[in-house]
N, C-alpha and C positions, 0 to 999 in steps of 0.2 A: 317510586324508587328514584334516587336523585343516582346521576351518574357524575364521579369526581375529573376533572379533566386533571392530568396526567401530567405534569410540565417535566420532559426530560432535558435531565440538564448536561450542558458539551464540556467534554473532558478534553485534554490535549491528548494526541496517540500521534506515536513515529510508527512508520511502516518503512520495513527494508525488504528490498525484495531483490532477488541474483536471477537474470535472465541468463539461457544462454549463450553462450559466447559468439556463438557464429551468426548469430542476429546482424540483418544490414541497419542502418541507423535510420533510415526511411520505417524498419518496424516498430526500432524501439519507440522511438516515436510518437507510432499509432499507438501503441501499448499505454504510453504516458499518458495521451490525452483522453484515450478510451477509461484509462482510471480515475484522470481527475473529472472528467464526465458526468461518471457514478459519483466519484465525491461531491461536486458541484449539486446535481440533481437530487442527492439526499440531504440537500442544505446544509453539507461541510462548512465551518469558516474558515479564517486564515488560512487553506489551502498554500504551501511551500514546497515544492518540487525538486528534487537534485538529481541528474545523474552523473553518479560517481564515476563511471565507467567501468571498462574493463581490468579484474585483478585476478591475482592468482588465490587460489581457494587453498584454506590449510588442509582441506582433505578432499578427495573427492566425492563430487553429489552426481549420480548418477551417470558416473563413468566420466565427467567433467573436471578439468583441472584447472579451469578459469572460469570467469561470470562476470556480465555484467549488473553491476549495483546502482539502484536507483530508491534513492532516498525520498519519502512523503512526510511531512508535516502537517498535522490539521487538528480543527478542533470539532468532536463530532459527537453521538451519544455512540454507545454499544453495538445498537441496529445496526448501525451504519457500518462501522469495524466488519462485523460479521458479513454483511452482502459483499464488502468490499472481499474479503478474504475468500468468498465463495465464489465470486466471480473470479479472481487469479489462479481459486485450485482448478477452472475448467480450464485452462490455459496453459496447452504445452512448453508453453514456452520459460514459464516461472519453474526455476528450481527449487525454489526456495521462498521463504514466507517468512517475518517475525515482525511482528505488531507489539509495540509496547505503549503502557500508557504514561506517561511521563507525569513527576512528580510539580505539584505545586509550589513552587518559592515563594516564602512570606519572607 
């Protein structure tokens, strides 16, 4: 029985994510590089990083009426989205969560 290897192939995904607000910037920080970490060691490419900072939210998230936004760029397969988002939900700190995968330009 022949086993087919698997070639998974890297899509581009935005990850936006509202910490929040009362965070000192010594955490946020950690946060950032504890994410691009996991992205790094999952063999993310193009890894692009932003924090947007702190803004006022159009409504509130968990009693919250600001957040801080910290913008990710990369190129990854699926797995990788998924660890990454399962690691952020154990994290008090993340309000919020939205991974998109962005479209291709020809």
């Amino acid at each position: 029985m022949e086993v087919k290897n698997k070639v998974k192939t890297l899509n581009d995904y935005e990850t936006v994510y509202i910490l929040k607000p009362e965070m000192s910037e010594d955490n946020v920080l950690n946060l950032l590089n504890k994410y691009q970490g996991i992205l790094i060691d999952s063999q993310a490419k193009n890894i692009f990083i932003q924090n947007r900072g702190r803004r006022h939210l159009s409504y509130p998230i968990k009693k919250y009426h600001d957040g801080i936004y910290v913008q990710m760029n990369y190129s990854a397969n699926g797995e990788v989205v998924k660890n990454l988002e399962r690691e952020m939900r154990f994290e008090d700190s993340v309000l919020r969560i939205l991974t998109m995968k962005q479209n291709e330009q020809n």
